[in-house]
MDAnalysis code that builds the backbone (N, CA, C; Angstrom):
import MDAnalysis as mda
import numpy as np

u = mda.Universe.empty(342, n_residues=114, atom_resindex=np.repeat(np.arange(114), 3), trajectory=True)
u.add_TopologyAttr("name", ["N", "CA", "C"] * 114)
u.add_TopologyAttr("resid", np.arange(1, 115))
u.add_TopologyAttr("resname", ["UNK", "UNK", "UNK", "UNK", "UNK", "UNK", "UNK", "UNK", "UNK", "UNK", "UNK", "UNK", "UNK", "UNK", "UNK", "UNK", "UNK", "UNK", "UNK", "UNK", "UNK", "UNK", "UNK", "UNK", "UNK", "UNK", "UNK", "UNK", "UNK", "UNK", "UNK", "UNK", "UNK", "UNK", "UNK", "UNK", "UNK", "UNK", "UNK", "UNK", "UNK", "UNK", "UNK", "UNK", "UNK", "UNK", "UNK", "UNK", "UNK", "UNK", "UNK", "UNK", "UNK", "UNK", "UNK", "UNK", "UNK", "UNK", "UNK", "UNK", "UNK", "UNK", "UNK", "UNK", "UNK", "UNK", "UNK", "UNK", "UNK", "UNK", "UNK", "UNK", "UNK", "UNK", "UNK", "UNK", "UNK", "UNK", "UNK", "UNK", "UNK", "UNK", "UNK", "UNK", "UNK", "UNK", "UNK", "UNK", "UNK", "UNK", "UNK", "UNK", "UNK", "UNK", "UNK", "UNK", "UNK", "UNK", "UNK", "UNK", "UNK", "UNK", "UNK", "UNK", "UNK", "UNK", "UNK", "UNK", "UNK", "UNK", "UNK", "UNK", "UNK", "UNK"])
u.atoms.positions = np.array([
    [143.349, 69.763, -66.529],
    [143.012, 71.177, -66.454],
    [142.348, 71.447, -65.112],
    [142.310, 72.497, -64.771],
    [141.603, 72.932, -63.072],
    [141.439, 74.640, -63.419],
    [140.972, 75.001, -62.499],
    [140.272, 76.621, -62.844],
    [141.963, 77.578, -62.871],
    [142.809, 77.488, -62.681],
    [143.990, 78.150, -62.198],
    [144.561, 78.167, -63.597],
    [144.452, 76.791, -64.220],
    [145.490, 76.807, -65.482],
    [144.521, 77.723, -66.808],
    [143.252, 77.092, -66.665],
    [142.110, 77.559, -67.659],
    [141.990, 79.232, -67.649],
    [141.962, 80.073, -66.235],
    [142.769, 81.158, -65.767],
    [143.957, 81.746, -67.192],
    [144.526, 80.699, -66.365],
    [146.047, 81.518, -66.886],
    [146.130, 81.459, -69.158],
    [145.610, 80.227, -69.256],
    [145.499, 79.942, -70.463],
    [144.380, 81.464, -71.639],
    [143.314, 81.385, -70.669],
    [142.590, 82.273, -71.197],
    [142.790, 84.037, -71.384],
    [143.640, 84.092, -69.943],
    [144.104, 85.576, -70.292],
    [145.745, 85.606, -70.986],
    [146.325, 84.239, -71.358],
    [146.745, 84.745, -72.089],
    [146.634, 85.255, -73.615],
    [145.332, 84.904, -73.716],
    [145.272, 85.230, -75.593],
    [144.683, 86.604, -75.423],
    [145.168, 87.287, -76.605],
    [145.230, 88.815, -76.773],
    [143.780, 89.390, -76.542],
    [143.899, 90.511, -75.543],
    [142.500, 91.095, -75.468],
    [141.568, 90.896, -74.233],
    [142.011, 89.511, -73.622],
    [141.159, 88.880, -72.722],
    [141.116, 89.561, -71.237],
    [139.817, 89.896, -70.626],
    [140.044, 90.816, -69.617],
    [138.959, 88.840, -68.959],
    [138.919, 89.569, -67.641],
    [138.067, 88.393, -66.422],
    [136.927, 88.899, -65.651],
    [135.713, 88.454, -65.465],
    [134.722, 89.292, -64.289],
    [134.407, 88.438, -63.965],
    [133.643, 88.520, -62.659],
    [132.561, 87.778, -61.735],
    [131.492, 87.729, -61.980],
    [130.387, 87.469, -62.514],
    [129.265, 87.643, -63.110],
    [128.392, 86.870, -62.040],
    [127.246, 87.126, -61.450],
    [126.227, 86.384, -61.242],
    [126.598, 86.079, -59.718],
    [128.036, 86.700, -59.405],
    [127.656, 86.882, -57.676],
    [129.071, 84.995, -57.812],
    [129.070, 84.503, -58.778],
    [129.431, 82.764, -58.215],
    [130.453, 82.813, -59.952],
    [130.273, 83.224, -61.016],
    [130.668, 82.939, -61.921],
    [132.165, 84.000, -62.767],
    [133.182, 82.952, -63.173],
    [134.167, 83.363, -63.347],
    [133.955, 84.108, -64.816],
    [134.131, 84.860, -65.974],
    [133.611, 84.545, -67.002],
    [135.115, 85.496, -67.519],
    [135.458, 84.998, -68.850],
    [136.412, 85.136, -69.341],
    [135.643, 86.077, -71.059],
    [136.461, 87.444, -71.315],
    [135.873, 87.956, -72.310],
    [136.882, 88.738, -73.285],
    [136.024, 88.636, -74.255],
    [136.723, 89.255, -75.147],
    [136.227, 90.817, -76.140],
    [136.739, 91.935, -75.825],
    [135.618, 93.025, -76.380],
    [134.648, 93.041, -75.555],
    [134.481, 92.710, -74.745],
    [133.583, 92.876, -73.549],
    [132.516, 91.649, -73.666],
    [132.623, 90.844, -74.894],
    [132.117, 89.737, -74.730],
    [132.600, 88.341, -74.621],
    [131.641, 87.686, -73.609],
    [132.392, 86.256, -72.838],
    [132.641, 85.019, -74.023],
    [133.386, 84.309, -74.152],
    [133.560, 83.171, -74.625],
    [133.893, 82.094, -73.754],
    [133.968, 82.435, -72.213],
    [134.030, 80.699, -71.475],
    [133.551, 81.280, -70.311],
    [133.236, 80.615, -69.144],
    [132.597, 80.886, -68.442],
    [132.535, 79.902, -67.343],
    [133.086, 79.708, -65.596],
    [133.150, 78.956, -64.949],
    [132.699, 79.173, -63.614],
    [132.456, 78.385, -62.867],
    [131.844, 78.650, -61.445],
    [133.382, 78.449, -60.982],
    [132.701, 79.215, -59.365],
    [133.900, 79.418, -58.561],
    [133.383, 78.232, -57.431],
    [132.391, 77.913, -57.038],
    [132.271, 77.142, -55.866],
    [131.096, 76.132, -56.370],
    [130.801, 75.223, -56.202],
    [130.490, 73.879, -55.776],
    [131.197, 72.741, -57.030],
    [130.611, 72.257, -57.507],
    [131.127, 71.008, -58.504],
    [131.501, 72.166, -59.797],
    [132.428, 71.467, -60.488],
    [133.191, 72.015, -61.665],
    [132.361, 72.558, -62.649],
    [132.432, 73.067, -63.417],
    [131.304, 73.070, -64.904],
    [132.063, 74.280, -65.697],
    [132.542, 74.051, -66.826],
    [132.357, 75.325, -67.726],
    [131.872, 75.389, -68.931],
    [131.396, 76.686, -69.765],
    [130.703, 76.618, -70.405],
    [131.657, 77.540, -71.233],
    [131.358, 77.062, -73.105],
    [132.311, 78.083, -73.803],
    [131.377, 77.719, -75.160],
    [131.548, 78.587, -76.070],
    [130.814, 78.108, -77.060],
    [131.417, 77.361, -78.401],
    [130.871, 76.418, -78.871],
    [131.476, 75.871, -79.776],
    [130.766, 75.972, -81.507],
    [131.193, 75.384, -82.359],
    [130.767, 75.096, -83.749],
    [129.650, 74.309, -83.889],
    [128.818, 74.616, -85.013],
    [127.348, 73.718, -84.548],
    [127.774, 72.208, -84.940],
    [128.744, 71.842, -85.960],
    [129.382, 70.025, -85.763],
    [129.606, 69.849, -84.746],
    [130.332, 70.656, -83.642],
    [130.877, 70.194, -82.332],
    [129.955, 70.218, -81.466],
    [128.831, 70.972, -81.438],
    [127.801, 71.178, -80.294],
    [127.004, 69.891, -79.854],
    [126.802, 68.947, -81.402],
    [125.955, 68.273, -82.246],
    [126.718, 66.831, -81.100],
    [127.838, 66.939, -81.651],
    [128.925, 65.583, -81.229],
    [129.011, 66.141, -79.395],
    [129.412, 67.039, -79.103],
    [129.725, 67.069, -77.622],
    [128.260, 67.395, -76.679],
    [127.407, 67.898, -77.221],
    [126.725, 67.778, -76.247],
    [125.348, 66.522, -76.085],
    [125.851, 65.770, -77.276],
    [125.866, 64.301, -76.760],
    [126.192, 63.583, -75.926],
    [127.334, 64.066, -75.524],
    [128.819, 63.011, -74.682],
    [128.510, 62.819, -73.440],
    [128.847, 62.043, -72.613],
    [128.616, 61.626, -70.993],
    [129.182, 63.264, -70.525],
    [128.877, 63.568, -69.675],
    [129.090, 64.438, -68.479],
    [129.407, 66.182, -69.417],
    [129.083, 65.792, -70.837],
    [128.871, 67.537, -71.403],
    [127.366, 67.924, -71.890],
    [127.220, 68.946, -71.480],
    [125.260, 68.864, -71.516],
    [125.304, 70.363, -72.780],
    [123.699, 71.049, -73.371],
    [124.245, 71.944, -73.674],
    [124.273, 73.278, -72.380],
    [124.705, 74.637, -72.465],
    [124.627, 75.123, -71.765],
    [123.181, 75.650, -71.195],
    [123.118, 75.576, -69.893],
    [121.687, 76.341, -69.486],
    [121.622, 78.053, -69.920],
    [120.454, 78.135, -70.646],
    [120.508, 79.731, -71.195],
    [121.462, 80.326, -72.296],
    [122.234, 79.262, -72.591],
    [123.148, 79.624, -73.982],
    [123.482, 78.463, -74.905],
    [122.522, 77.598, -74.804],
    [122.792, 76.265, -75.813],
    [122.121, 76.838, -77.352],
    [121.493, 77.789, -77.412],
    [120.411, 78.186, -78.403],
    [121.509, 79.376, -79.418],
    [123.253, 79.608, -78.600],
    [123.628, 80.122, -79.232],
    [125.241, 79.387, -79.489],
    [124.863, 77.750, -79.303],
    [125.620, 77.014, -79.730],
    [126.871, 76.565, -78.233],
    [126.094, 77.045, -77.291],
    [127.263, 77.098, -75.803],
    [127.454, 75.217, -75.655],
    [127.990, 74.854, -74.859],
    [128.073, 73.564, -74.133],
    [128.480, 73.577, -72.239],
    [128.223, 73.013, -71.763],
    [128.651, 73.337, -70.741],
    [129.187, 71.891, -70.548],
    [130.748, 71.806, -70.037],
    [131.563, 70.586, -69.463],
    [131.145, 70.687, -68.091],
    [130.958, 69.503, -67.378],
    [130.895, 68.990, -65.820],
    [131.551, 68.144, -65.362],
    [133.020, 68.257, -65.920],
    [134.371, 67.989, -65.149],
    [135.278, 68.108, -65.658],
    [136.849, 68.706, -65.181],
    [137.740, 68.721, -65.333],
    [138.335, 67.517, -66.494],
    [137.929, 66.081, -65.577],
    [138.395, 65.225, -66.354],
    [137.913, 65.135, -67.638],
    [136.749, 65.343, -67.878],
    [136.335, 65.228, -69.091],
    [136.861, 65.397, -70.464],
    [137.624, 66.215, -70.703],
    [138.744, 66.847, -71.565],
    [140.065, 66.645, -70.764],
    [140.762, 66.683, -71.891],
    [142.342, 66.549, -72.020],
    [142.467, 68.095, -71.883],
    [143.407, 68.391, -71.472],
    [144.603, 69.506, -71.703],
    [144.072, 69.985, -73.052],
    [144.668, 69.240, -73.991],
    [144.565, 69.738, -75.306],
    [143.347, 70.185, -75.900],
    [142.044, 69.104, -75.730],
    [141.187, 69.715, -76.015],
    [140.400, 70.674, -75.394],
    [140.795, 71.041, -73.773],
    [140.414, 72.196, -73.232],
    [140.810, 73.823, -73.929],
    [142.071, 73.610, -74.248],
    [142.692, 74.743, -74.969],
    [142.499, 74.473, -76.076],
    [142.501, 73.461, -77.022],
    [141.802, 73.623, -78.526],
    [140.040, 74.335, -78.465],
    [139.019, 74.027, -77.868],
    [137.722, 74.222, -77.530],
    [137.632, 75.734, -76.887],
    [138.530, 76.331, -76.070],
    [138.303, 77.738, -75.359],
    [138.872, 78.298, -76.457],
    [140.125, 78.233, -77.336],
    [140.673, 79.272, -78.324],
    [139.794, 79.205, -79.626],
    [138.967, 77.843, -79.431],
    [138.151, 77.865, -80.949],
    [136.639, 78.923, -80.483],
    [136.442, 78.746, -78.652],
    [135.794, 79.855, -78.562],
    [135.603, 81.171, -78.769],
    [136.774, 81.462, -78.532],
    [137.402, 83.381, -78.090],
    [137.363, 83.611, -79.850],
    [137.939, 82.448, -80.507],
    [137.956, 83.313, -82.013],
    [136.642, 83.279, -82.553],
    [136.062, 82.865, -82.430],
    [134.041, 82.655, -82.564],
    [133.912, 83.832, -82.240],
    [134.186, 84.188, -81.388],
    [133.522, 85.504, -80.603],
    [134.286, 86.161, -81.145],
    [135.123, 86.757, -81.069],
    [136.555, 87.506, -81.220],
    [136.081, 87.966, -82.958],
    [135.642, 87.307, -83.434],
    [135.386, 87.350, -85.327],
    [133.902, 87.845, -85.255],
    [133.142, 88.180, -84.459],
    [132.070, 88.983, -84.714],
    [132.339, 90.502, -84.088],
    [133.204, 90.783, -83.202],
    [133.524, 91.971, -83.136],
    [133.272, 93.097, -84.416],
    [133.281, 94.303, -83.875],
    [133.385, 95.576, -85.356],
    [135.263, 95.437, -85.689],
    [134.722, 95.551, -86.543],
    [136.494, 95.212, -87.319],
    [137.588, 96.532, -85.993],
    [137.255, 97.707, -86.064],
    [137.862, 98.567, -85.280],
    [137.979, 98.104, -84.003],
    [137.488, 97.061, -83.558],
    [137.718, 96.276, -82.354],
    [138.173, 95.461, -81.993],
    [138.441, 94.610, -83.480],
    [139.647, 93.037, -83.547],
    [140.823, 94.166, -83.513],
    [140.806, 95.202, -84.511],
    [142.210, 96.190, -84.428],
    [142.801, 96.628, -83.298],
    [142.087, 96.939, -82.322],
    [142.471, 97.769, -81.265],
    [142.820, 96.232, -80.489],
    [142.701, 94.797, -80.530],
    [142.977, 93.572, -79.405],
    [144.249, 93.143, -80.258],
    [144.430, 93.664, -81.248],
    [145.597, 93.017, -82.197],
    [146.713, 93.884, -82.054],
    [146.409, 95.001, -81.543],
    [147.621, 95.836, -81.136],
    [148.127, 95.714, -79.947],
])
């Protein structure tokens, strides 16, 4: 995975718009709220939020920490590409967006489903 594919992967699921946040940060959203979140310049890192089993197990792991300023709402932040597979990059960001995506007001999953 690299920022281009994670890009392309993320806006393709329904709804997903992109901003710059913070002057350095890529952030990917849904309903106007983010579910992943990446720097544009120095060393890799992204951050997306996960399930509290998964938070528990991954932000254990070598080179995944929890997120700075959003671990308290279950975030993780990865610090490399390699770290994840393909698969579990896109299993982990779509298990994000629907986390998020499922607290929306119902009139708001409606209007991303159309």
């Amino acid at each position: 995975m690299n920022i281009e594919n994670l890009r392309t992967f993320c806006l393709g699921l329904k709804g997903v718009t992109e901003d710059v946040k913070w002057g350095n940060d890529l952030c990917f959203l849904v309903g106007g709220k983010m579910f992943c979140v990446t720097n544009l310049e120095g060393a890799p890192s992204v951050s997306f939020k996960v399930s509290d089993a998964d938070f528990d197990e991954l932000s254990t792991s070598i080179g995944i920490i929890p997120a700075p300023y959003m671990a308290r709402n279950k975030w993780v932040q990865v610090q490399s590409w390699e770290r994840l597979s393909v698969q579990e990059w896109e299993t982990y960001v779509k298990q994000s967006y629907e986390m998020v995506r499922s607290k929306l007001t119902k009139k708001l999953q409606k209007e991303i489903e159309a």
